[in-house]
VOPAGU-2260 file (C-alpha; in pm, 1 decimal, decimal comma):
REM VOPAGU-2260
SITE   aa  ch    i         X         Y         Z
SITE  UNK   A    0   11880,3   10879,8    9466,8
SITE  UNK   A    1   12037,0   11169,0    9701,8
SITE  UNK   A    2   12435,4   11192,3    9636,0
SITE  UNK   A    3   12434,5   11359,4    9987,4
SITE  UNK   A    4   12288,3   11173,8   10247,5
SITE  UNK   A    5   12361,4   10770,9   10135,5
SITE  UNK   A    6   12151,5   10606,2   10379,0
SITE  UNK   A    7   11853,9   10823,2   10318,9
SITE  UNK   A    8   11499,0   10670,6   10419,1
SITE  UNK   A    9   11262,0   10888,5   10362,3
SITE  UNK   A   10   11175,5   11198,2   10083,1
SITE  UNK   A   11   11040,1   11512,9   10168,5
SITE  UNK   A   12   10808,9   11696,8   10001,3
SITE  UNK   A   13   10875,9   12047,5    9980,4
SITE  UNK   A   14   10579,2   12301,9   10117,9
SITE  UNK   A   15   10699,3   12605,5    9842,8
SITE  UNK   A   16   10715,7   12401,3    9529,2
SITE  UNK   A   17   10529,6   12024,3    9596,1
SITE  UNK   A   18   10820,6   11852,2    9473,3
SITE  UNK   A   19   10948,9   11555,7    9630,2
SITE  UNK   A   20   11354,3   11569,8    9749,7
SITE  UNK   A   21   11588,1   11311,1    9955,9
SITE  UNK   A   22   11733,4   11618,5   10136,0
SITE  UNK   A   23   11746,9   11995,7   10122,0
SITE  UNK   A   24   12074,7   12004,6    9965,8
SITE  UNK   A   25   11886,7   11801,7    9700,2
SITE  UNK   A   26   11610,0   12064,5    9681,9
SITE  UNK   A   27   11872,1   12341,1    9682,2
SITE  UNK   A   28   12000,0   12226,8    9357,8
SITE  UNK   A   29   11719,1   12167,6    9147,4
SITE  UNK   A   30   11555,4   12459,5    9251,8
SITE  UNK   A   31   11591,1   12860,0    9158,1
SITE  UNK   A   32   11435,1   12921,7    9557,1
SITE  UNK   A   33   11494,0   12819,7    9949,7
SITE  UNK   A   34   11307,5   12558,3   10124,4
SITE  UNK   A   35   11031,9   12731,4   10328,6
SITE  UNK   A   36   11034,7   12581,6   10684,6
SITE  UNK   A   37   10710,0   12489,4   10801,7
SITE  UNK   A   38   10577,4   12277,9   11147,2
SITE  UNK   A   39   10401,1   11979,7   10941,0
SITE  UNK   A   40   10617,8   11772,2   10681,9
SITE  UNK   A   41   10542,1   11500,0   10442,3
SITE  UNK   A   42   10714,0   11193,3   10440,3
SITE  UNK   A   43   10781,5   10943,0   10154,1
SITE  UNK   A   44   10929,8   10612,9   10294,5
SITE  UNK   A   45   11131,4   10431,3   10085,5
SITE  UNK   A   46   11064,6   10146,5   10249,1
SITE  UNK   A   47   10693,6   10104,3   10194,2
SITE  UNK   A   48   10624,1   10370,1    9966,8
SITE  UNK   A   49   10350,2   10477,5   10146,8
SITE  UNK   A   50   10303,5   10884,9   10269,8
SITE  UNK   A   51   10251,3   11012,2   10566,5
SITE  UNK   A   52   10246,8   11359,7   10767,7
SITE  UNK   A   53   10429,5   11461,3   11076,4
SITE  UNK   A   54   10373,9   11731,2   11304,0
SITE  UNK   A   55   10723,8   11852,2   11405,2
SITE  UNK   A   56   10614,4   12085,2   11693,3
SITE  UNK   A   57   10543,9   11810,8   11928,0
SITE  UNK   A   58   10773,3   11534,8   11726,0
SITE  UNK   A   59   10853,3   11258,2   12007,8
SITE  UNK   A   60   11060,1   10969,0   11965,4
SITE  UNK   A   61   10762,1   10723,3   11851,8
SITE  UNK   A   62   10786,1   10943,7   11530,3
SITE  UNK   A   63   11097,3   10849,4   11397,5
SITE  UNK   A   64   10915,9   10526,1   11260,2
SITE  UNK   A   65   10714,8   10534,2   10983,5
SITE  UNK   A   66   10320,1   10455,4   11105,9
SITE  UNK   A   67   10299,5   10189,6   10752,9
SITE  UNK   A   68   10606,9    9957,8   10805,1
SITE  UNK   A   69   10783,2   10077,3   11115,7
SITE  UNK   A   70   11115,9   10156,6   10917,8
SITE  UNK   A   71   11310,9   10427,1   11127,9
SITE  UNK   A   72   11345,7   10714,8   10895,4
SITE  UNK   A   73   11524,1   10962,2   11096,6
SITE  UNK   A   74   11854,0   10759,1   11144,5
SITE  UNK   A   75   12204,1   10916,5   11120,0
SITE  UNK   A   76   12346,3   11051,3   10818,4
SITE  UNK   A   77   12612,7   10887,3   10620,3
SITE  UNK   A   78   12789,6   11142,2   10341,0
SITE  UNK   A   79   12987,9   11023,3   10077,2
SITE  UNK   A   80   13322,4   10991,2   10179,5
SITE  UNK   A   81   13739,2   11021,6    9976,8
SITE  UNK   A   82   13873,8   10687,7    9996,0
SITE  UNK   A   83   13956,5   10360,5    9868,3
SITE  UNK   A   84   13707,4   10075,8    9923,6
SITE  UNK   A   85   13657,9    9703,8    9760,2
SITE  UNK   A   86   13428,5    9713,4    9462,5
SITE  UNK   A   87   13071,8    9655,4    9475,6
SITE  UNK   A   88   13075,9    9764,8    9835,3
SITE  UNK   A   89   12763,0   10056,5    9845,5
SITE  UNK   A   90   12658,5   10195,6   10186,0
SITE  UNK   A   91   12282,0   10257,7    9999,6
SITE  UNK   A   92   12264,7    9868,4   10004,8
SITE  UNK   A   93   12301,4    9815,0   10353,1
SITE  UNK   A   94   12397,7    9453,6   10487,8
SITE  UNK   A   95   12310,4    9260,9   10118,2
SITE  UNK   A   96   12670,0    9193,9   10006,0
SITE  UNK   A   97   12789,7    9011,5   10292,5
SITE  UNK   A   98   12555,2    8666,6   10263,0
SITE  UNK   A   99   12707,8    8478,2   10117,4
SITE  UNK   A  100   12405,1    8270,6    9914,5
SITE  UNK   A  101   12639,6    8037,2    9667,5
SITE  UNK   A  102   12578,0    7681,2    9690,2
SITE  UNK   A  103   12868,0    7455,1    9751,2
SITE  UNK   A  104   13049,6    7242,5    9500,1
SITE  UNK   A  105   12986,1    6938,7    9682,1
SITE  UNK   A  106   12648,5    6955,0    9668,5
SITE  UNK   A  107   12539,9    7044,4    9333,7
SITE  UNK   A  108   12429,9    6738,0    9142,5
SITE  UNK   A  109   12478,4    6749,9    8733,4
SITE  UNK   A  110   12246,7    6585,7    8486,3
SITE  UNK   A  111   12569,5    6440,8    8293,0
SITE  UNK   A  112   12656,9    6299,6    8605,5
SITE  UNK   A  113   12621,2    5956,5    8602,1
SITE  UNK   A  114   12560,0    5820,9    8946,9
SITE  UNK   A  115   12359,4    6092,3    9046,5
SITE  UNK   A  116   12012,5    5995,8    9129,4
SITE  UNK   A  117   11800,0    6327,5    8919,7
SITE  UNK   A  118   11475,2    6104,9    8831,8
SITE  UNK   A  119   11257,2    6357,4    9089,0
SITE  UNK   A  120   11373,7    6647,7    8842,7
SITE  UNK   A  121   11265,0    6476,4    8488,6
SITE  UNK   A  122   10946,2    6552,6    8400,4
């Protein structure tokens, strides 16, 4: 998981060293070498965990989609940011915290209960 780039998409495999990275900052620190730049990349999606290549020379919009799932990969990056926030709150996890998937008191029906009707459940 990259500690640069939060909302990170996609890995990269590096042409020098084969090794797969969430960003170049990533690669910078694990390695003892620079990223070599090349044309064609390889893509990991996080989504699908499928590969794929890209040709960057003639890289059109259409390509910012991976060709497996259609996630968009090449999306704005959000860096870790100072500041005070309400626990559990994770910009990695997207929109999952804010359904709110409890069931209501109301409606939740006990076996101790007496006039609850729970003959459906009993075996």
């Amino acid at each position: 998981m990259c500690k640069h780039i939060l909302n990170v998409q996609a890995s990269i495999r590096a042409p020098c060293c084969k090794q797969w990275f969430d960003c170049a900052e990533c690669h910078g620190e694990a390695t003892d070498h620079p990223l070599r730049k090349t044309t064609e990349m390889v893509f990991g999606c996080k989504k699908c965990k499928k590969v794929f290549r890209k040709d960057m020379e003639h890289f059109e919009e259409e390509d910012e989609y991976c060709p497996h799932c259609d996630n968009k990969f090449i999306v704005e990056a959000k860096t870790p940011q100072m500041g005070i926030a309400v626990e559990g709150q994770d910009e990695r996890m997207g929109n999952r915290f804010e359904k709110d998937l409890r069931l209501k008191e109301d409606n939740l029906k006990s076996v101790f209960d007496e006039k609850a009707d729970i003959s459906h459940r009993m075996g």
